[in-house]
Steps between C-alpha positions, in 0.01 A plus 500: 500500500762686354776273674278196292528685174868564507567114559263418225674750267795363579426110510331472163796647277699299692314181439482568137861613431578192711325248235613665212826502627516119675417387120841678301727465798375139576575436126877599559520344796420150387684491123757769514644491878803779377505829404090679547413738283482848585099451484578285815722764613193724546214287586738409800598851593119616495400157701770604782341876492126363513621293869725826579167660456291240733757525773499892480182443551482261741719701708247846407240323647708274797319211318682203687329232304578641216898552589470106637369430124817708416730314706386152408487530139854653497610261746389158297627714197894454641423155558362375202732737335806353696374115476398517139835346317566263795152299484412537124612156434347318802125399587433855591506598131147545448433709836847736424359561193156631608711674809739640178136610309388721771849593691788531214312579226409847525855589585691295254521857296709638774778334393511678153832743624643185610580302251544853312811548740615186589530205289454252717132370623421713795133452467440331835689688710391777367158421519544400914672834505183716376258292739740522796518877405089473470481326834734746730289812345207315655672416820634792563158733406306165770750607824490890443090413504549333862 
């Protein structure tokens, strides 16, 4: 019961942060693919702590389902995140972009120090970089469970 409680506590702000946040960042995304704001900035800092949080515990409660959830997710993330600029233009378009809704959007934000520090467009490889970074953390955390 308890075990239930915590993942409800912790799935419902998530959910709702998560819709609130898909709408600004999903905004930026589509009509101003450069520099994110520093609101970005934070909704993607506090998106990467809420699945920080999930694996932690995931790996709390050796919930393998829930680290394969992990995996996936983070997984698809670096490859929509890596194909993105390479099939935007073909007949994929429409399915990259609902892969780009639900995989690059809640990150784009990440890339705020980025294009603070470097002038050039970093955005996608930063962006693979945070979900490779994602997707060891949960690789790592699934073979010291086995």
């Amino acid at each position: 019961m308890k075990a239930k409680l915590l993942s409800i506590l912790l799935f419902v702000p998530l959910v709702v942060f998560l819709i609130l946040g898909y709408r600004n960042n999903f905004a930026h995304f589509l009509w101003s693919w450069g520099r994110p704001s520093f609101f970005n900035f934070i909704y993607s800092c506090v998106f990467l702590t809420f699945w920080l949080l999930l694996l932690f515990f995931a790996i709390k409660r050796n919930a393998r389902r829930l680290l394969r959830f992990y995996l996936i997710f983070w997984l698809l993330s670096i490859l929509f995140t890596g194909a993105l600029p390479f099939l935007a233009d073909t007949a994929l378009a429409i399915l990259m972009l609902l892969a780009s809704f639900v995989f690059v959007v809640p990150t784009v934000g990440i890339t705020f120090p980025f294009t603070i520090l470097f002038d050039a467009d970093t955005t996608t490889i930063s962006l693979v970089l945070v979900s490779l970074l994602m997707f060891l953390l949960g690789f790592f955390a699934r073979r010291k469970l086995t």
